[in-house]
PDB file as gemmi writes it, atoms N, CA and C in Angstrom:
CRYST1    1.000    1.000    1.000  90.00  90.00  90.00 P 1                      
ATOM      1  N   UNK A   1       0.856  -1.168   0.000  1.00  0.00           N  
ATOM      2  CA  UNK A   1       0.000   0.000   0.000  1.00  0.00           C  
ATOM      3  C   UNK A   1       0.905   1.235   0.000  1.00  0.00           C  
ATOM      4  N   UNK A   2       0.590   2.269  -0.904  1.00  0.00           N  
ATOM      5  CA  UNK A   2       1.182   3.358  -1.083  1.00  0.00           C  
ATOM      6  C   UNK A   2       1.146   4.395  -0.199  1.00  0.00           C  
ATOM      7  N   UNK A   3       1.810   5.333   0.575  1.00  0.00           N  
ATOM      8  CA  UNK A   3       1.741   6.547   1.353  1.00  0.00           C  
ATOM      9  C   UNK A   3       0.060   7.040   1.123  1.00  0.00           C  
ATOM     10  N   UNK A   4       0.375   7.522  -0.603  1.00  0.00           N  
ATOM     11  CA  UNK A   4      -1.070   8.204  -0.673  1.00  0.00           C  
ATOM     12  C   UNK A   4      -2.150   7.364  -0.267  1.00  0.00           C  
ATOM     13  N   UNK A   5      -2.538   5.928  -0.679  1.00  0.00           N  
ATOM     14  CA  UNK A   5      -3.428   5.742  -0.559  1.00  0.00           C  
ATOM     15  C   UNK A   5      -3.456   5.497   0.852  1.00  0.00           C  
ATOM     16  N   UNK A   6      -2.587   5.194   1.868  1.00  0.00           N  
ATOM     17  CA  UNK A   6      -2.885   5.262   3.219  1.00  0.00           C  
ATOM     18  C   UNK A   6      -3.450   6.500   3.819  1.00  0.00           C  
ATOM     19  N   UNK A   7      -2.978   7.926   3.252  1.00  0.00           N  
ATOM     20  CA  UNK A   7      -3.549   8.821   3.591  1.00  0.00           C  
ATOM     21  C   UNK A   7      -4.458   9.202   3.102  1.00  0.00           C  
ATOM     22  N   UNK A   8      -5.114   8.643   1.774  1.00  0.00           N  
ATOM     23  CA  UNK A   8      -6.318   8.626   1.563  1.00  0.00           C  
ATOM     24  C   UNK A   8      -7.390   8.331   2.702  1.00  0.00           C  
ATOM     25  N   UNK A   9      -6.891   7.079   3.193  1.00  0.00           N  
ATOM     26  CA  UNK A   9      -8.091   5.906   3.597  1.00  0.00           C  
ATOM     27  C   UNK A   9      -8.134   6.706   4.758  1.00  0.00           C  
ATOM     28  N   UNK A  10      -6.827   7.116   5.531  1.00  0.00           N  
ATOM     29  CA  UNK A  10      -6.851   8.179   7.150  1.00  0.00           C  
ATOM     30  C   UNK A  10      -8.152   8.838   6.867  1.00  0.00           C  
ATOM     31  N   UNK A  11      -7.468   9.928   5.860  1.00  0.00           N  
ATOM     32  CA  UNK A  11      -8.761  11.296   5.728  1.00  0.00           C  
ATOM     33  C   UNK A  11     -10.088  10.621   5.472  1.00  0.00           C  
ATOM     34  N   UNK A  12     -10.399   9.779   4.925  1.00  0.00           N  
ATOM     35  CA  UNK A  12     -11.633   9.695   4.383  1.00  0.00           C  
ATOM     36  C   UNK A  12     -12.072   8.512   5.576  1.00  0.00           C  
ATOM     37  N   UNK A  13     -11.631   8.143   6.849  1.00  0.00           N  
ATOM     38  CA  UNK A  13     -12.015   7.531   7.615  1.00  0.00           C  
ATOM     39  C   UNK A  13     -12.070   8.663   8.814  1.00  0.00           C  
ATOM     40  N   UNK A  14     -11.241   9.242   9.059  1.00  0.00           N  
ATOM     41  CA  UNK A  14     -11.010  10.529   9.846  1.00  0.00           C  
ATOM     42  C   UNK A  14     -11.994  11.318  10.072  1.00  0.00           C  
ATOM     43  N   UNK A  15     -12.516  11.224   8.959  1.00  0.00           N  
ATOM     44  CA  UNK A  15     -13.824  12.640   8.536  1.00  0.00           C  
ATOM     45  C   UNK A  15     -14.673  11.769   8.891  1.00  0.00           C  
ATOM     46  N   UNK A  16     -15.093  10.503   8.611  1.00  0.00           N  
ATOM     47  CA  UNK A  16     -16.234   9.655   9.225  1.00  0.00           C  
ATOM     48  C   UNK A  16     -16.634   9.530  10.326  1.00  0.00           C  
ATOM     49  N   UNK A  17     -15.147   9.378  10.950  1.00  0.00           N  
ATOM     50  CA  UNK A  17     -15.289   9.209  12.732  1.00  0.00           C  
ATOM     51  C   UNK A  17     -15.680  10.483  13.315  1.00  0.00           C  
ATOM     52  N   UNK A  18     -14.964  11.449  12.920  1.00  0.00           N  
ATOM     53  CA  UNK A  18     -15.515  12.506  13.804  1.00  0.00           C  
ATOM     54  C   UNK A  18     -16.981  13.175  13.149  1.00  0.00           C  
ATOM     55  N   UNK A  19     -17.539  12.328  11.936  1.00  0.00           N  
ATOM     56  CA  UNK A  19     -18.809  12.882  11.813  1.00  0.00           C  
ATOM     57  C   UNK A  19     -19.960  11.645  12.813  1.00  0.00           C  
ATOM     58  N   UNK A  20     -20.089  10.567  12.534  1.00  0.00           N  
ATOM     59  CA  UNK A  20     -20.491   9.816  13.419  1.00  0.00           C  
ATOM     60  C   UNK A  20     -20.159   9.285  15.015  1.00  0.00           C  
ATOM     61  N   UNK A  21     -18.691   9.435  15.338  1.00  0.00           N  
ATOM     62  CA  UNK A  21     -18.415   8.935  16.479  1.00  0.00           C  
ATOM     63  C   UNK A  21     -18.147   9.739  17.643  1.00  0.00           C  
ATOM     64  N   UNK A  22     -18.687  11.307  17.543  1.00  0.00           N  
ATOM     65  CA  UNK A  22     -19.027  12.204  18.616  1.00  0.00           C  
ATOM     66  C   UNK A  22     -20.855  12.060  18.721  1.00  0.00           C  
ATOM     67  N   UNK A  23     -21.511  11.631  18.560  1.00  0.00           N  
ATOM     68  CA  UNK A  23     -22.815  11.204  19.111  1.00  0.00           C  
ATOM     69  C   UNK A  23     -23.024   9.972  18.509  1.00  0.00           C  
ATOM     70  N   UNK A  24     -23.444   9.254  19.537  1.00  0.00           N  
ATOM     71  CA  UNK A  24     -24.257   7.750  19.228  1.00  0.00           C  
ATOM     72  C   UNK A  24     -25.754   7.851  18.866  1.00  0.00           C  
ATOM     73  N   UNK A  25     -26.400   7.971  17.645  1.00  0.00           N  
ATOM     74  CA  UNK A  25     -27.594   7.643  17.747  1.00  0.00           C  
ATOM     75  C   UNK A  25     -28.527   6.471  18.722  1.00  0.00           C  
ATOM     76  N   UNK A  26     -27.839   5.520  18.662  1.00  0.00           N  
ATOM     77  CA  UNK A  26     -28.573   4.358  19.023  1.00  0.00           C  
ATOM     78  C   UNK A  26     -28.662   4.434  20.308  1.00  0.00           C  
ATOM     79  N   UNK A  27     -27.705   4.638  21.363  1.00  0.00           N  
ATOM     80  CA  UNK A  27     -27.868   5.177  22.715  1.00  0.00           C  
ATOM     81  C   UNK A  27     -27.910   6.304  23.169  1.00  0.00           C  
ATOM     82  N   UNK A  28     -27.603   7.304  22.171  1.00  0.00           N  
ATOM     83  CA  UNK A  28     -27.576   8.541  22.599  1.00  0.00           C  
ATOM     84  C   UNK A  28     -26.304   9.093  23.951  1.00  0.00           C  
ATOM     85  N   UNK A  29     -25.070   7.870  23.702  1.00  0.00           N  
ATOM     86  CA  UNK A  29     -24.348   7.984  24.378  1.00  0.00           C  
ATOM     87  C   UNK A  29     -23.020   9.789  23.556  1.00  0.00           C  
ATOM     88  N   UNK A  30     -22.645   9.739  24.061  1.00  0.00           N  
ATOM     89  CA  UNK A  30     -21.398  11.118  24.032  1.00  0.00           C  
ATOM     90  C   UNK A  30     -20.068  10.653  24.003  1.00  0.00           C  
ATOM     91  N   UNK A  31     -19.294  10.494  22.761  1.00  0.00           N  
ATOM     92  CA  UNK A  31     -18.277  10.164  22.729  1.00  0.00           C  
ATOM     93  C   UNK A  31     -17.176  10.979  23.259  1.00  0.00           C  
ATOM     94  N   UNK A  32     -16.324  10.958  23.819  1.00  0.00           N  
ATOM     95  CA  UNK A  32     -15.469  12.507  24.118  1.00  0.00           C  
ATOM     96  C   UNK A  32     -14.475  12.995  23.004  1.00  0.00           C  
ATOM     97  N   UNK A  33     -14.371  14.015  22.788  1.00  0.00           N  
ATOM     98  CA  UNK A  33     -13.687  14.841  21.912  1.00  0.00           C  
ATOM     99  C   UNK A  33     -12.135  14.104  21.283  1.00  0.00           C  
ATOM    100  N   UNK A  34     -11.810  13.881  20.516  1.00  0.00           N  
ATOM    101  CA  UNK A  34     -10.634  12.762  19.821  1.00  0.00           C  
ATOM    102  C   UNK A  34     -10.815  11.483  20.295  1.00  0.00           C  
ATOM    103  N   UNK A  35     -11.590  10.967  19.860  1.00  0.00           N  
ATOM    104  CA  UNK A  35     -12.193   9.154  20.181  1.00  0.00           C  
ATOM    105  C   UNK A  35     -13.370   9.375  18.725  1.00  0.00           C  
ATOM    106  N   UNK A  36     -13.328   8.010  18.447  1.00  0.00           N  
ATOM    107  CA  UNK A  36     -14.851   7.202  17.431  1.00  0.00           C  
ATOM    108  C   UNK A  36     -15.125   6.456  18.038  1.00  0.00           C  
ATOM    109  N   UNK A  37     -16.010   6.210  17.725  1.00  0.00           N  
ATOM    110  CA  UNK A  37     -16.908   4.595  18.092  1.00  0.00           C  
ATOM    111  C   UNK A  37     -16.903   3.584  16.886  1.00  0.00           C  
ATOM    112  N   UNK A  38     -16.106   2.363  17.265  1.00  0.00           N  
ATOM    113  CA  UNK A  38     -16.403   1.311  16.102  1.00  0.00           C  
ATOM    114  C   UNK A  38     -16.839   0.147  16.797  1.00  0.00           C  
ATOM    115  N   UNK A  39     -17.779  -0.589  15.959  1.00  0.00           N  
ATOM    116  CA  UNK A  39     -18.228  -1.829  16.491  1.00  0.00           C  
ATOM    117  C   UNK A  39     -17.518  -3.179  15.780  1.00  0.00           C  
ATOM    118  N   UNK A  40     -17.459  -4.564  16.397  1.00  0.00           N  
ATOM    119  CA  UNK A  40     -16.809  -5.408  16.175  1.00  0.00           C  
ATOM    120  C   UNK A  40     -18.236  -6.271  15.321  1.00  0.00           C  
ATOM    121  N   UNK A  41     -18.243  -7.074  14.728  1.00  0.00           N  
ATOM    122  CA  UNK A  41     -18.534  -7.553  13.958  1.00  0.00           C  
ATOM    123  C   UNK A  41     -19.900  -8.642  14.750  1.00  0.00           C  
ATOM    124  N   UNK A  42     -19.805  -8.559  16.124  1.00  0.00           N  
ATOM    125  CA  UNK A  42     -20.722  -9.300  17.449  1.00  0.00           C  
ATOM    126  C   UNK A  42     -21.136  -7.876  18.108  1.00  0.00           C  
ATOM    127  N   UNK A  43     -21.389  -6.584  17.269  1.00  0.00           N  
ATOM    128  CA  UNK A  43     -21.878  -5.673  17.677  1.00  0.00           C  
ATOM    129  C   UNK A  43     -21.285  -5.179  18.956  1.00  0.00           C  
ATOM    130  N   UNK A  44     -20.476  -5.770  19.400  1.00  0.00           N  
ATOM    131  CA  UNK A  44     -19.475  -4.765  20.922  1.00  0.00           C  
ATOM    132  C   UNK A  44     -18.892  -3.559  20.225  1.00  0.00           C  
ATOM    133  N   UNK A  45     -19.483  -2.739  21.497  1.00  0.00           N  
ATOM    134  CA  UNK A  45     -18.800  -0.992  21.159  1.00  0.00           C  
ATOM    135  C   UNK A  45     -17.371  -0.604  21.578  1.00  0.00           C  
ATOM    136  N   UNK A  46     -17.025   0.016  20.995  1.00  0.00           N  
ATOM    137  CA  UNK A  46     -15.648   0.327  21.463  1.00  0.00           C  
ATOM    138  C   UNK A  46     -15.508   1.369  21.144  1.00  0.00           C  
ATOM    139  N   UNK A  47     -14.866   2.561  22.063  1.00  0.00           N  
ATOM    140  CA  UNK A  47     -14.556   4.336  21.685  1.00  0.00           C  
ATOM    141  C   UNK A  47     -13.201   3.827  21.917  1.00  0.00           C  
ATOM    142  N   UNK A  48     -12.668   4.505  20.326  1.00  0.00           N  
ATOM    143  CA  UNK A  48     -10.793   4.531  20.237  1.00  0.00           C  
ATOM    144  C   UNK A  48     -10.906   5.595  19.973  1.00  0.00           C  
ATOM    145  N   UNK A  49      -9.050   6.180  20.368  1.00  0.00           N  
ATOM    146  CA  UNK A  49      -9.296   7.373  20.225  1.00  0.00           C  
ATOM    147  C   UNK A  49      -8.510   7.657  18.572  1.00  0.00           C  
ATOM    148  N   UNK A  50      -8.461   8.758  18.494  1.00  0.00           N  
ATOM    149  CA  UNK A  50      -8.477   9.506  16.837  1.00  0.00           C  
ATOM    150  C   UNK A  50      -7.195   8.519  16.412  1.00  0.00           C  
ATOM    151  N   UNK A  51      -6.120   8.708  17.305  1.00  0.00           N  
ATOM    152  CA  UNK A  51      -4.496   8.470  17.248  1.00  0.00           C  
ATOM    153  C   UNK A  51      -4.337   7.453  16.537  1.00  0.00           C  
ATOM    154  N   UNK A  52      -5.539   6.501  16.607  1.00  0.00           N  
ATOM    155  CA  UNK A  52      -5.265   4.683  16.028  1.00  0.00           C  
ATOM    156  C   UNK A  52      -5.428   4.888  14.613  1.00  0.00           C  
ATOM    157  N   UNK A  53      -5.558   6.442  14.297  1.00  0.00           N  
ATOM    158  CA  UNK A  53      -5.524   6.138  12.447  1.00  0.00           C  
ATOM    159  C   UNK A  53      -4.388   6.384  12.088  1.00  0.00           C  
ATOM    160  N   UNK A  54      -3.697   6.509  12.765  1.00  0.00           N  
ATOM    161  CA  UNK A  54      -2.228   6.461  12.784  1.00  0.00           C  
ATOM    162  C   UNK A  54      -1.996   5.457  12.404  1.00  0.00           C  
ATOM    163  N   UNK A  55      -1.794   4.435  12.952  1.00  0.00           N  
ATOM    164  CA  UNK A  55      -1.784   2.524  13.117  1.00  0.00           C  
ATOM    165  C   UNK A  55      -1.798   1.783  11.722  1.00  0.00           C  
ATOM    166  N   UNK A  56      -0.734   1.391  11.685  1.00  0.00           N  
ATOM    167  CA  UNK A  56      -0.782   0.687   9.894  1.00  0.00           C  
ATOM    168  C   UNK A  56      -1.838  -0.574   9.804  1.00  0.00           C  
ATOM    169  N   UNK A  57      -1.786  -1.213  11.217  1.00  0.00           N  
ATOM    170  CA  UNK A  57      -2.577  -2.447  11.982  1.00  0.00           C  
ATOM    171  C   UNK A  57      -4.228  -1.846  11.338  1.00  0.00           C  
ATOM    172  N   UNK A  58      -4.526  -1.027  12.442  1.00  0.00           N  
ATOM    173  CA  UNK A  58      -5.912  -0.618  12.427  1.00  0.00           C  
ATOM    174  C   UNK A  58      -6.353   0.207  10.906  1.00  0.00           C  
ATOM    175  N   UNK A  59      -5.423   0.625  10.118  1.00  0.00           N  
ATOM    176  CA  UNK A  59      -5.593   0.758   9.182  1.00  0.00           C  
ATOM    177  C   UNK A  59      -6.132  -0.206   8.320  1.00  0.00           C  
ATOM    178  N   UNK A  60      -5.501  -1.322   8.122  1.00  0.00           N  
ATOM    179  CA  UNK A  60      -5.871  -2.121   7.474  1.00  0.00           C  
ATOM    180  C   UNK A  60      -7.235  -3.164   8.199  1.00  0.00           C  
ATOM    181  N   UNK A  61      -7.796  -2.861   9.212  1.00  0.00           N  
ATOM    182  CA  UNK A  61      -8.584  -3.280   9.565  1.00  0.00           C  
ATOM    183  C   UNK A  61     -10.043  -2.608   8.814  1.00  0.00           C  
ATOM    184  N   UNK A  62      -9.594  -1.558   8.453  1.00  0.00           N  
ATOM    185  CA  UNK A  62     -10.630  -0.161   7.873  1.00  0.00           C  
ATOM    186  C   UNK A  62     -10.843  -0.262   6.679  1.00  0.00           C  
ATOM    187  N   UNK A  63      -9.889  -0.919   6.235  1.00  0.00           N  
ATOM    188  CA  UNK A  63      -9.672  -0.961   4.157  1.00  0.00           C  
ATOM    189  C   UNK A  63     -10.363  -2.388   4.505  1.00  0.00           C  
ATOM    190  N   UNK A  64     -10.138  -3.402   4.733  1.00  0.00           N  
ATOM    191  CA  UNK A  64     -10.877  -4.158   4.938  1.00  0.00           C  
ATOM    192  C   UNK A  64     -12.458  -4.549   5.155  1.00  0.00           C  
ATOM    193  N   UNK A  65     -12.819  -3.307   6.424  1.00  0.00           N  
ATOM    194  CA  UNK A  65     -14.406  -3.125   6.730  1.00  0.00           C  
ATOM    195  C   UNK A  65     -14.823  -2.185   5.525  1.00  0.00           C  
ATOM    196  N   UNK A  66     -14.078  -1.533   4.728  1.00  0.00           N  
ATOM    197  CA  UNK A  66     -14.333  -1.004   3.650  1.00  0.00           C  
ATOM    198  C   UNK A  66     -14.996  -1.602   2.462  1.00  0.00           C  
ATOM    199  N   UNK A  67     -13.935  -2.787   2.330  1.00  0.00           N  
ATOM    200  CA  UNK A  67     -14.114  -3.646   1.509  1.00  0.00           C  
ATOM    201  C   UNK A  67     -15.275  -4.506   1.771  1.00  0.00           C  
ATOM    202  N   UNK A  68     -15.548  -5.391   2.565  1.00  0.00           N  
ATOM    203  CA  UNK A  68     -16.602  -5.970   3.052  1.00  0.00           C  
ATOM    204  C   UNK A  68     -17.428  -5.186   3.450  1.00  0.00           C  
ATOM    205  N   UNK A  69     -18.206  -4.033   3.925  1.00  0.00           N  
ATOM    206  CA  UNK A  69     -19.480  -3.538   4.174  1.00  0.00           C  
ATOM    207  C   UNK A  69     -19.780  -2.267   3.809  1.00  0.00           C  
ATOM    208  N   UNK A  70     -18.520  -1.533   2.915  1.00  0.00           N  
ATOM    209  CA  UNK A  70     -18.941  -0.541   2.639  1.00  0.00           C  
ATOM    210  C   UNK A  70     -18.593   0.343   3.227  1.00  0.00           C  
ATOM    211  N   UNK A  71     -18.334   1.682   3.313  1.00  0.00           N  
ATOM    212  CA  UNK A  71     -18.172   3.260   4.017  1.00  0.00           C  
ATOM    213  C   UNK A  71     -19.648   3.740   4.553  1.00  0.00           C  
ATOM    214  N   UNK A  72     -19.737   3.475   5.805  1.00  0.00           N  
ATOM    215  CA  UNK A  72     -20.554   3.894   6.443  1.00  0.00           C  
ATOM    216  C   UNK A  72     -20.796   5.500   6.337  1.00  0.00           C  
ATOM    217  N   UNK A  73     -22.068   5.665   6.407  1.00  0.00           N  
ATOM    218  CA  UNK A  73     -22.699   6.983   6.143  1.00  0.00           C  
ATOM    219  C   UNK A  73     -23.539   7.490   7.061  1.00  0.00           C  
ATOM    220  N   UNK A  74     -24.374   6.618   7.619  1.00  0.00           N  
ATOM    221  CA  UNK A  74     -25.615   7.344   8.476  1.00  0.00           C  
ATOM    222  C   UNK A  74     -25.189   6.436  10.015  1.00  0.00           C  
ATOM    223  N   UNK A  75     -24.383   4.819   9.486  1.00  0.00           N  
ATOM    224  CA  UNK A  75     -24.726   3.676  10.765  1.00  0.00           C  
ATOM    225  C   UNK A  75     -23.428   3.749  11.335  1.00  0.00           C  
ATOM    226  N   UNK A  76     -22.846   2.755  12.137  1.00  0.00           N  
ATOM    227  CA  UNK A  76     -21.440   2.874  12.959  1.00  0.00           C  
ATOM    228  C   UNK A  76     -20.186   1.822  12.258  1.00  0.00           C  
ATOM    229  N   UNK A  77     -19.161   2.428  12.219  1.00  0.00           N  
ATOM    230  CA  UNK A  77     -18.190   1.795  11.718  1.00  0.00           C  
ATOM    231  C   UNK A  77     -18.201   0.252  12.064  1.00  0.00           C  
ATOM    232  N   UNK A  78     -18.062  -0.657  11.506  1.00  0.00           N  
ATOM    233  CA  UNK A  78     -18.089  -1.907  11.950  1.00  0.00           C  
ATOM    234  C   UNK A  78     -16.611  -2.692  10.988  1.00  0.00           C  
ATOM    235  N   UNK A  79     -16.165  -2.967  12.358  1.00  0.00           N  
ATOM    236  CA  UNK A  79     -14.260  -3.682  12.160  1.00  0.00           C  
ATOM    237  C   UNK A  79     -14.620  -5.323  11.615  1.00  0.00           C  
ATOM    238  N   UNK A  80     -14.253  -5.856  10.676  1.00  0.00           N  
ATOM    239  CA  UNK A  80     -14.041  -6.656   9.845  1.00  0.00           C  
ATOM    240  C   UNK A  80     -13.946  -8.306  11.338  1.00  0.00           C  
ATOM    241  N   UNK A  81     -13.629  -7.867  12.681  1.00  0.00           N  
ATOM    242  CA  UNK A  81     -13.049  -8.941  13.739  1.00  0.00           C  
ATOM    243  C   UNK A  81     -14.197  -8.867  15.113  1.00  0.00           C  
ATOM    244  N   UNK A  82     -13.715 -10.185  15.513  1.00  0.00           N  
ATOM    245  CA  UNK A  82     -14.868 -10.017  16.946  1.00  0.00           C  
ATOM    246  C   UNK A  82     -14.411  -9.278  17.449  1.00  0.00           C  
ATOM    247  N   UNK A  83     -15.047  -8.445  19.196  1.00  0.00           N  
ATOM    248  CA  UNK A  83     -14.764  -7.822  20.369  1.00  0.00           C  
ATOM    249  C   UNK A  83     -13.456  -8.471  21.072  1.00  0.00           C  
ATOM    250  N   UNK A  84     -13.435  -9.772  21.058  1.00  0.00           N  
ATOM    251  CA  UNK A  84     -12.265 -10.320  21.176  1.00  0.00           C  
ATOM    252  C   UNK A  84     -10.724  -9.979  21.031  1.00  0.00           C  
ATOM    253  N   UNK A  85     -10.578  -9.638  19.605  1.00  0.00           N  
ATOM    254  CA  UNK A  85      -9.400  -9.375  18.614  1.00  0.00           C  
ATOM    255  C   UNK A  85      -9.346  -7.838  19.212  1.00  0.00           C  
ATOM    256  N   UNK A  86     -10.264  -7.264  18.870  1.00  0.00           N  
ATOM    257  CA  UNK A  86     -10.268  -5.897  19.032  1.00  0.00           C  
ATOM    258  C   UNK A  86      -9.558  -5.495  20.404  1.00  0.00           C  
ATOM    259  N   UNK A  87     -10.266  -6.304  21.597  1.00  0.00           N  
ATOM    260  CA  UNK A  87      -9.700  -6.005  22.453  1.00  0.00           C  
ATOM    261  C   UNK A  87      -8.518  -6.065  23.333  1.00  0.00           C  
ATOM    262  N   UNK A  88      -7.885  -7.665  22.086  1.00  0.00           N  
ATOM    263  CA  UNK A  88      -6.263  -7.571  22.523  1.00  0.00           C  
ATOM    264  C   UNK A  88      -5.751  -6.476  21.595  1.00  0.00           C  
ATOM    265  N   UNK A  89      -6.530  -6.329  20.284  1.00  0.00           N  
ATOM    266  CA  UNK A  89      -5.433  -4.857  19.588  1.00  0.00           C  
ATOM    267  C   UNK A  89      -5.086  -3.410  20.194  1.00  0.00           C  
ATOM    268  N   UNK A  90      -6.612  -3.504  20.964  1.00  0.00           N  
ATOM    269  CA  UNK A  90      -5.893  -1.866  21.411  1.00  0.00           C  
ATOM    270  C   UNK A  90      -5.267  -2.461  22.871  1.00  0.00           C  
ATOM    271  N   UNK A  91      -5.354  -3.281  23.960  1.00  0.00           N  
ATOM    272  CA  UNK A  91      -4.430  -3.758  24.390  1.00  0.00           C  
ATOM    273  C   UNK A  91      -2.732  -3.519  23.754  1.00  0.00           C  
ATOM    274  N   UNK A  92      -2.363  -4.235  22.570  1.00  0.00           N  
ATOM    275  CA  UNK A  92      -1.487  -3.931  22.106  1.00  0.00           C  
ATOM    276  C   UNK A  92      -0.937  -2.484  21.465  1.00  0.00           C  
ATOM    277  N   UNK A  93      -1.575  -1.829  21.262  1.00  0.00           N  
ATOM    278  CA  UNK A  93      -1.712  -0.585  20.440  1.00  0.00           C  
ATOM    279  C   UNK A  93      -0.940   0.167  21.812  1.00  0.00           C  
ATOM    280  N   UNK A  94      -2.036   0.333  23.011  1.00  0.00           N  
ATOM    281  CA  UNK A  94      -1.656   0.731  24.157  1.00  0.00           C  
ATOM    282  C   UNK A  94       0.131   0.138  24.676  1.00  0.00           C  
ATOM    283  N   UNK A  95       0.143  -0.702  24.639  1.00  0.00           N  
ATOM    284  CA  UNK A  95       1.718  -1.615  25.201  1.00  0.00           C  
ATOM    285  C   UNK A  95       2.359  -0.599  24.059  1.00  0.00           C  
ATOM    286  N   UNK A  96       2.234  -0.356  22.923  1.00  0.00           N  
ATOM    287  CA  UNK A  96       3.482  -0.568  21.982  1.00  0.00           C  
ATOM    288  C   UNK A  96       3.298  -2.007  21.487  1.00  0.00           C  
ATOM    289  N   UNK A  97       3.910  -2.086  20.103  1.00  0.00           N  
ATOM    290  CA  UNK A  97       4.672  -3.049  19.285  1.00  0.00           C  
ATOM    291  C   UNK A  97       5.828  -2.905  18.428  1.00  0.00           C  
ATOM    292  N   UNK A  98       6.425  -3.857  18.378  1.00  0.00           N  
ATOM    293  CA  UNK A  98       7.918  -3.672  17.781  1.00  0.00           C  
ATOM    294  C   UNK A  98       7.475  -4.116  16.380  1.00  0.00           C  
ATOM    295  N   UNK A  99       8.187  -3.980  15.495  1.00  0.00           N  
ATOM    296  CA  UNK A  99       8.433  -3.920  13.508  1.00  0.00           C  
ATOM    297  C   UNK A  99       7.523  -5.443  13.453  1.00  0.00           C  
ATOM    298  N   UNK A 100       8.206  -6.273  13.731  1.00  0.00           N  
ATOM    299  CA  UNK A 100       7.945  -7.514  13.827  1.00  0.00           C  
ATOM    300  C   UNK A 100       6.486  -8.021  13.836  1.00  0.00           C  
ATOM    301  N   UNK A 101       6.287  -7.658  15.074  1.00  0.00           N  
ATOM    302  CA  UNK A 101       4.753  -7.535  16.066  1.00  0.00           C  
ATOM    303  C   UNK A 101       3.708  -7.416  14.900  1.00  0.00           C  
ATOM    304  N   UNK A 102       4.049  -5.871  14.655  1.00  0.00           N  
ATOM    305  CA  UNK A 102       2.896  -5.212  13.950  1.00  0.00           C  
ATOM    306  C   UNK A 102       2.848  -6.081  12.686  1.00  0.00           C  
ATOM    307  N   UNK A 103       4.092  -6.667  11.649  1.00  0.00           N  
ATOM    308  CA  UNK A 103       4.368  -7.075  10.639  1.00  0.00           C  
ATOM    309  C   UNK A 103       3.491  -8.612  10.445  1.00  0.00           C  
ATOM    310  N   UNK A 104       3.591  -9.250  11.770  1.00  0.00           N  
ATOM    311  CA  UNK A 104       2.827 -10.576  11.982  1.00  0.00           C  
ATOM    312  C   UNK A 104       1.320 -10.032  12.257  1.00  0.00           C  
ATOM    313  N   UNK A 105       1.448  -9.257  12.729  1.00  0.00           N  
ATOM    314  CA  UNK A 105      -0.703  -8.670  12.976  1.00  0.00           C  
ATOM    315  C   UNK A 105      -1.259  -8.642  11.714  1.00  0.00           C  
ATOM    316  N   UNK A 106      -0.092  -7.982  10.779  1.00  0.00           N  
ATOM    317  CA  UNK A 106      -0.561  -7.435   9.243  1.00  0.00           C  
ATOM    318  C   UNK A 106      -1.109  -8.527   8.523  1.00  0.00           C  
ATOM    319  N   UNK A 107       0.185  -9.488   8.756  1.00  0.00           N  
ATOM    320  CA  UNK A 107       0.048 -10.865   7.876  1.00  0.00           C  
ATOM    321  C   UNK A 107      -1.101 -11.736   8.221  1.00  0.00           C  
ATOM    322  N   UNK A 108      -1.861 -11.372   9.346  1.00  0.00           N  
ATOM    323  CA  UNK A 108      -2.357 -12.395  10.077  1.00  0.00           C  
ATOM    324  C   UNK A 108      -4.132 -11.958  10.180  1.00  0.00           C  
ATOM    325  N   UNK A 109      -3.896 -10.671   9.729  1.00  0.00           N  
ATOM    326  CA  UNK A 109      -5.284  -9.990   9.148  1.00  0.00           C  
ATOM    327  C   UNK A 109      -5.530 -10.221   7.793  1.00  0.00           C  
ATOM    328  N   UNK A 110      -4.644  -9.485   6.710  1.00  0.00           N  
ATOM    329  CA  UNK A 110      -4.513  -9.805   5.368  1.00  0.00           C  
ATOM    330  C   UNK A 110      -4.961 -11.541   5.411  1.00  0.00           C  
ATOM    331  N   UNK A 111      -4.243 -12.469   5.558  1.00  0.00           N  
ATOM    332  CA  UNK A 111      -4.258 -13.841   5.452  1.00  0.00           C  
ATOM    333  C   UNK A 111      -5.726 -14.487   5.740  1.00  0.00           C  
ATOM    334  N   UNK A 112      -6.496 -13.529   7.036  1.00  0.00           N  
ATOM    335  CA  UNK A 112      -7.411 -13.747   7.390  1.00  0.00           C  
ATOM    336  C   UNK A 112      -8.788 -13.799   6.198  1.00  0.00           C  
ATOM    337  N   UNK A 113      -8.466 -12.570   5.302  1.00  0.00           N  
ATOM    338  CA  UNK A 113      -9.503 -12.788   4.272  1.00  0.00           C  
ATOM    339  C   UNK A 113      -9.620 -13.726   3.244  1.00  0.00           C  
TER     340      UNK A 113                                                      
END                                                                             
């Protein structure tokens, strides 16, 4: 994947999150200011904050939910993995990962489809 198109997918996911993931329709919950809301694929919520579009990992989790369901418009981002996965990634995200780490997450998502 090319620079640009990574910073494509940022901006045009970027602009999503902060148009949907500062109010929840469905609960009417309040996201706080640099966080989205994405859901896992077993409907568990999760507020990450802006920073993870940083993440080459969570990136490709996005081109992915892209690919399979489309660019959400009106409903909530939904990640390609269960609540499960999700919740050792930002686990990991939080720790840090080394070249390696992230390089086996990549392979191990990609591979997944």
């Amino acid at each position: 994947m090319t620079p640009k198109k990574i910073a494509k997918i940022v901006n045009k996911w970027r602009k999503e999150a902060l148009k949907s993931g500062c109010h929840n329709k469905e609960n009417g919950s309040v996201t706080n200011k640099g966080h989205f809301v994405v859901y896992a694929i077993d409907q568990s919520r999760f507020v990450m904050p802006l920073h993870y579009l940083n993440n080459n990992v969570f990136l490709e989790l996005l081109r992915i939910s892209e690919e399979e369901f489309g660019l959400s418009r009106n409903g909530p981002i939904t990640l390609p993995c269960d609540a499960t996965l999700v919740k050792y990634l930002i686990d990991v995200f939080e720790r840090g990962f080394s070249d390696d780490l992230e390089k086996a997450l990549l392979a191990s998502i990609v591979g997944d489809q």
